[in-house]
C-alpha positions in Angstrom: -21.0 5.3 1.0 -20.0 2.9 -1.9 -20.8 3.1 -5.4 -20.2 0.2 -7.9 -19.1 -0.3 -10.7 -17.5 1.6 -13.5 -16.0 -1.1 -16.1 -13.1 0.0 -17.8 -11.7 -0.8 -21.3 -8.4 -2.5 -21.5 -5.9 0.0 -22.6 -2.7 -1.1 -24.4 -0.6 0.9 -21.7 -2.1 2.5 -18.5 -3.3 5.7 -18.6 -5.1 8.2 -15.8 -7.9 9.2 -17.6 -10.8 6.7 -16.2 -10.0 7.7 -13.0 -9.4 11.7 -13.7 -12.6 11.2 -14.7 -14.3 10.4 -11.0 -12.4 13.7 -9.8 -11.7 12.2 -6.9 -9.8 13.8 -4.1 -8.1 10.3 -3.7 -7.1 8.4 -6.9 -6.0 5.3 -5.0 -4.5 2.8 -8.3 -3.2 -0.4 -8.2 -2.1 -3.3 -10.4 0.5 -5.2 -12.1 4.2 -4.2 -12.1 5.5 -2.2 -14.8 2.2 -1.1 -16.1 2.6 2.4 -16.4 1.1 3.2 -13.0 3.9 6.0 -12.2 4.6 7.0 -14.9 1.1 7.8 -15.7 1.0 10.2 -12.2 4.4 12.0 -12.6 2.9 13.0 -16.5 0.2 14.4 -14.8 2.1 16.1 -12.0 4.4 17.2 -15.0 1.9 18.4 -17.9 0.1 20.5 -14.8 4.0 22.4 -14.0 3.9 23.5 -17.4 0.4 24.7 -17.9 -0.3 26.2 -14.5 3.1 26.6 -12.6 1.9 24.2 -9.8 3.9 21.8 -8.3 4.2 18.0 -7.3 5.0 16.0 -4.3 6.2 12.4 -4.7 6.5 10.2 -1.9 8.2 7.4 -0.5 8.3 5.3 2.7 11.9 5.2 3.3 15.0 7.7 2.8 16.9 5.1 0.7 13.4 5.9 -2.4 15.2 9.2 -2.6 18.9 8.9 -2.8 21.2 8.0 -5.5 19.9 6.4 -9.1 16.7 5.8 -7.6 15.4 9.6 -7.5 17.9 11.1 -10.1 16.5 8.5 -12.8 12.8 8.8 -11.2 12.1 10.8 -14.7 13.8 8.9 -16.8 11.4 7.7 -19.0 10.2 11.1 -19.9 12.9 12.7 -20.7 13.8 9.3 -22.6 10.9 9.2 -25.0 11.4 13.0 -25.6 7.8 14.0 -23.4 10.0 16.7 -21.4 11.2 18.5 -25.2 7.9 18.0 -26.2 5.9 20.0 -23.4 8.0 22.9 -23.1 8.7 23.2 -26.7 12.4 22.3 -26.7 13.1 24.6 -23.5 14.0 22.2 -21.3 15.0 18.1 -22.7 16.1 16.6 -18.9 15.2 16.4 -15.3 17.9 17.8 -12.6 17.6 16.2 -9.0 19.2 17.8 -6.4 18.2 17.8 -2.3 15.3 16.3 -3.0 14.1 18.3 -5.7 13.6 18.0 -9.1 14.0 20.5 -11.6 13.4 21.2 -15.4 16.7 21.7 -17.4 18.4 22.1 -20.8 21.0 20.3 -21.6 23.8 21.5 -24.2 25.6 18.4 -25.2 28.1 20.5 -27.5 29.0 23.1 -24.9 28.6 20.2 -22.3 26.9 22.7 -20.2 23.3 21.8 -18.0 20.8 24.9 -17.1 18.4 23.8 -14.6 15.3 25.4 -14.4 15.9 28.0 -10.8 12.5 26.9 -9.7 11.5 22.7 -8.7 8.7 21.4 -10.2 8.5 18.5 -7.5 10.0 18.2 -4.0 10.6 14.2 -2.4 9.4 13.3 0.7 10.0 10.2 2.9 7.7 8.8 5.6 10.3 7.7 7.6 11.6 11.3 8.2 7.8 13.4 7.8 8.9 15.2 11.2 11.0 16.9 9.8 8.8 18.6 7.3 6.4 20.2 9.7 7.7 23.9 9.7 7.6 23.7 6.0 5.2 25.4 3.3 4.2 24.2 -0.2 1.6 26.5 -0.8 2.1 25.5 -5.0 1.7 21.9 -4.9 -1.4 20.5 -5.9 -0.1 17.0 -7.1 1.1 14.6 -4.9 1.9 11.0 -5.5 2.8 8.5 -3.1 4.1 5.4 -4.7 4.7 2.1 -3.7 2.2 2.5 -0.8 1.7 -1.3 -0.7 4.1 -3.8 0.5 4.7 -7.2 2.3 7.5 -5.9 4.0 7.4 -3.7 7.0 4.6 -0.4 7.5 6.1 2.1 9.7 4.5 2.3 13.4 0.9 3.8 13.2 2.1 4.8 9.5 -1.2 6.0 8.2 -1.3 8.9 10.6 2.5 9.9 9.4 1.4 9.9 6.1 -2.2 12.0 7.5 0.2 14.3 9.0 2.6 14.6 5.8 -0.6 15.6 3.7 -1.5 17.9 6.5 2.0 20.2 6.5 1.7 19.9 2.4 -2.0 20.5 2.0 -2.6 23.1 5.4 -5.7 24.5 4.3 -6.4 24.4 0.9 -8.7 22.0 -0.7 -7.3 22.1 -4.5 -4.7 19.0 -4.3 -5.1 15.5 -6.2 -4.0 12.9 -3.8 -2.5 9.9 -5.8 -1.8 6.4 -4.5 0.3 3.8 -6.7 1.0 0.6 -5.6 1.4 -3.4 -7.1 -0.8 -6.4 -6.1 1.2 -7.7 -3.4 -0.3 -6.5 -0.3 -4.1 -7.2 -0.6 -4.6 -6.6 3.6 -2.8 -3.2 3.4 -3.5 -1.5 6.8 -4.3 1.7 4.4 -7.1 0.0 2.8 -9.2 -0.3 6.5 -7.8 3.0 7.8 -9.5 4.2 4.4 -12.4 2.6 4.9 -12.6 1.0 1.7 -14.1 -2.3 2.4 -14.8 -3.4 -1.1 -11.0 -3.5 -2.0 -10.7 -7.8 -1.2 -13.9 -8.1 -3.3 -12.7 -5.8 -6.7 -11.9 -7.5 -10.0 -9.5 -6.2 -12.7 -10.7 -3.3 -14.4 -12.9 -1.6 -12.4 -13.3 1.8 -10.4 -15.0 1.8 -7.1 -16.4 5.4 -6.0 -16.1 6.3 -2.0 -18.0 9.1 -0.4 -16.9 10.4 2.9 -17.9 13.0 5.5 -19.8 16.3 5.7 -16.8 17.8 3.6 -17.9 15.4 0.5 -14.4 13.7 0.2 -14.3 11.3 -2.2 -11.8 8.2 -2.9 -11.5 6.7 -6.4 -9.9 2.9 -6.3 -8.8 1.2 -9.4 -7.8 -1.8 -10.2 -6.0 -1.7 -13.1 -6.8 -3.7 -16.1 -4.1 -6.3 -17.8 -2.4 -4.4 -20.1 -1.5 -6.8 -22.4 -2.3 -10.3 -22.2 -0.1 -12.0 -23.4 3.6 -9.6 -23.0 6.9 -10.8 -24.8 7.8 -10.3 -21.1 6.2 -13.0 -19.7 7.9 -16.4 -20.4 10.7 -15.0 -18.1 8.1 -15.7 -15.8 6.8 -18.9 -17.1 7.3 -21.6 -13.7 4.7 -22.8 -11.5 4.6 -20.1 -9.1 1.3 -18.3 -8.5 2.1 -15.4 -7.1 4.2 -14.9 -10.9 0.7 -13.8 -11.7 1.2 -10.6 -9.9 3.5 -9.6 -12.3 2.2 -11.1 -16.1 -1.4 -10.6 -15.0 -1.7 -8.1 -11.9 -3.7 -10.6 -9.5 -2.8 -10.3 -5.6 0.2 -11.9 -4.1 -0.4 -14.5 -1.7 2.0 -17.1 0.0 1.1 -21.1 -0.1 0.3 -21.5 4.0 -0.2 -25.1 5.0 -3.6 -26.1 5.9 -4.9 -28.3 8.5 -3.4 -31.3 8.5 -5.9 -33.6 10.2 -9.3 -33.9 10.5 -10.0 -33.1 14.3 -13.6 -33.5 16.9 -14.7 -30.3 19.1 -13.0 -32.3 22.1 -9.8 -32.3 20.3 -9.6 -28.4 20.8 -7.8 -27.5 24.0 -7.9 -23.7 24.3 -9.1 -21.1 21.9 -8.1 -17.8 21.5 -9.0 -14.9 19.1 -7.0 -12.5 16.3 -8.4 -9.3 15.5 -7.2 -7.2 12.4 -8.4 -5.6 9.8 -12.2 -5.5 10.6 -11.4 -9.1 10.5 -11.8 -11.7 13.6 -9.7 -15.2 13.5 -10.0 -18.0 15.6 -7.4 -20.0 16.4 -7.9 -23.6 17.9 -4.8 -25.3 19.5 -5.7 -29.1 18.5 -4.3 -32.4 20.0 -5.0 -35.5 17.8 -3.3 -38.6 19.2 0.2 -37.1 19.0 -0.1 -34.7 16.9 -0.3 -31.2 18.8 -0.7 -27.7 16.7 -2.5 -24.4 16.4 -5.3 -24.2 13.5 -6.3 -20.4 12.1 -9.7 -20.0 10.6 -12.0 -17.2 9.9 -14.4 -16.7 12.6 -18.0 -15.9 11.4 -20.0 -15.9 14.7 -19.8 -13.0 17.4 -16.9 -13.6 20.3 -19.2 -15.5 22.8 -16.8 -14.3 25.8 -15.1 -10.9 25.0 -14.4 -10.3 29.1 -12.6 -14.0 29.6 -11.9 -15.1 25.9 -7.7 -14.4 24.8 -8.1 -11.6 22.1 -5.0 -10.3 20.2 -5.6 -7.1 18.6 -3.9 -4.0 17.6 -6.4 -1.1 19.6 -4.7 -0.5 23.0 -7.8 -2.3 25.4 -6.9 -2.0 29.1 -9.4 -5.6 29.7 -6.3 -8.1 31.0 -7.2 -10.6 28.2 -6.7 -8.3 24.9 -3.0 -8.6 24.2 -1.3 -6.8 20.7 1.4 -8.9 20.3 0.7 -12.5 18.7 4.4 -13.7 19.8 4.3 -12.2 23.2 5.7 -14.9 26.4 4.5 -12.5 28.7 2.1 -15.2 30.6 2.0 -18.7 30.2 -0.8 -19.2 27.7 0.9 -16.2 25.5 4.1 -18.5 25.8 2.0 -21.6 24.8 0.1 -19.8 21.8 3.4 -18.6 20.6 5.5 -21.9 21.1 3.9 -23.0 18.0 4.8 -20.3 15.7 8.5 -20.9 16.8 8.5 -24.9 15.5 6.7 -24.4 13.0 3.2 -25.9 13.8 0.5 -23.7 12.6 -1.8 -24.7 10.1 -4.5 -21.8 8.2 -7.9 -22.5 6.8 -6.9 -20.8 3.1 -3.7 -18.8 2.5 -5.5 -16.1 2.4 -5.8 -16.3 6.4 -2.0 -17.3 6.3 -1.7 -13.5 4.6 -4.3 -12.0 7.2 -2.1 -13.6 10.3 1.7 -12.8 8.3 0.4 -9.6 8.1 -1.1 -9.4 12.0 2.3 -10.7 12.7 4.6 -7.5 10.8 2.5 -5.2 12.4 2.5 -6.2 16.1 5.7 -6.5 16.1 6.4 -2.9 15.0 3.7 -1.2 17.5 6.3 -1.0 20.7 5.4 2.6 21.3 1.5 4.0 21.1 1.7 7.5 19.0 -1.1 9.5 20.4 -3.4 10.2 17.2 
């Protein structure tokens, strides 16, 4: 079940507390770059160390997240501005990394001497390596904080159930843990957002929280969409040409790639063979046209039911034992896969909007990443 829709004020810098508010289990957040976003999470995962003792988790999808600059300056900011000194009341003034742990710590500048804090108030995990985690226990962490959940790169094979099975050796049987998601507006066909469930994602605009209610348990997801937080930053003539997907960055709107659209107009009996993509709850159609000499493949959305599921070509990413379904979309395994994927290879394939060019890119990373079916 969906609720709609809590309008939030504009803040000056973002801050967790419209969405604390929703005490959700989930607190899935995304937006602009540079917004705040983490920083916002690991104060929360921070302030709660120092009240209560409990711990944080923080997240990544690959090993490279956690190595080097990028984890030991992960807390950077905090110890920067002086929010560390402040919390503990001038016990600790840095954050220590060490094996994937971070750790409270005083730093004497005159005796050049650091004393780390003997306990971590946050451990780093990576997707890529979650196997390794299962024999562990962290019976004190009630924070965790995935960041950077979206991308247009590459998702890891089947990667929702890694990160599932993550929260799983982490959570085990509690039910007192705040789950956070961070991510920017580049990705708006995330596989997380339909493995979720949450439908209405597509259809949000800036500023406002969407409530999700799920199962007998009463889980609930909170999804924001972060407000601008300034209008008009000093930041943003560095980003001043005439590129839209700039705006993801000065204004936090979704990424999207210019996709060429159809070149021609074309008649039914143009159409020479149709075939299907499902993703995403989402069902394409693609046409391969000939017009005079002109020859290419035209993606559009496809509004009307399949009118022959047992004879039609469907690509899609469910395992389907029918002959027709196939997974991947550049597959040569027959003749008609070879002739479908012929035109992706010189370039001939034309969408109805680009955001069908993002649905199909983004059909295209994942197929191409499912070689071996993980049993769920």
């Amino acid at each position: 079940m969906t609720t709609r829709k809590t309008k939030t004020d504009k803040p000056k810098f973002y801050d967790l507390k419209a969405i604390l508010s929703k005490n959700a289990d989930y607190n899935v957040i995304f937006g602009e770059r540079s917004n705040g976003k983490t920083y916002a999470a690991l104060k929360y995962g921070l302030e709660n160390y120092i009240k209560t003792g409990k711990q944080m988790a923080y997240i990544r999808r690959w090993r490279e997240d956690l190595r080097g600059k990028r984890a030991e300056s992960l807390f950077a900011n905090h110890v920067a501005n002086g929010l560390i000194e402040e919390l503990t009341e001038g016990k600790f003034n840095e954050v220590f990394y060490m094996s994937n742990k971070w750790f409270l710590s005083y730093y004497d500048a005159e005796k050049n001497k650091r004393t780390p804090d003997p306990t971590p108030f946050c451990f780093g995990f990576c997707l890529s390596e979650q196997e390794h985690e299962k024999s562990s226990s962290y019976p004190n962490v009630t924070t965790i904080v995935f960041d950077e959940f979206l991308t247009r790169r590459y998702y890891l094979p089947d990667e929702f159930m890694l990160f599932m099975n993550l929260l799983s050796t982490i959570i085990r049987q509690r039910n007192d843990v705040k789950v956070f998601m961070l991510g920017n507006t580049v990705n708006k066909f995330c596989p997380y957002f339909t493995e979720m469930g949450l439908k209405q994602v597509p259809f949000m605009e800036q500023g406002t929280i969407d409530i999700y209610r799920f199962g007998e348990h009463g889980a609930i997801v909170a999804v924001e969409y972060c407000s601008t937080i300034v209008q008009h930053k000093a930041s943003n003539k560095y980003f001043c040409f005439d590129n839209q997907n700039l705006q993801m960055i000065t204004g936090g709107k979704w990424e999207l790639a210019v996709y060429p659209h159809l070149p021609c107009k074309y008649k039914p009996q143009d159409v020479l063979f149709v075939y299907y993509i499902k993703f995403n709850d989402v069902v394409l159609q693609g046409n391969i046209i000939q017009v005079g000499n002109e020859c290419f493949t035209y993606i559009h959305a496809k509004t009307t039911p399949i009118k022959d599921e047992e004879n039609s070509l469907i690509y899609s990413l469910e395992m389907n034992g029918k002959p027709n379904y196939k997974r991947k979309l550049l597959s040569t395994a027959s003749y008609v896969e070879q002739q479908v994927a012929r035109f992706f290879a010189i370039d001939k394939v034309f969408y109805q909007d680009n955001e069908i060019g993002e649905i199909v890119r983004n059909y295209l990373i994942t197929s191409a990443k499912t070689n071996i079916v993980s049993l769920k």
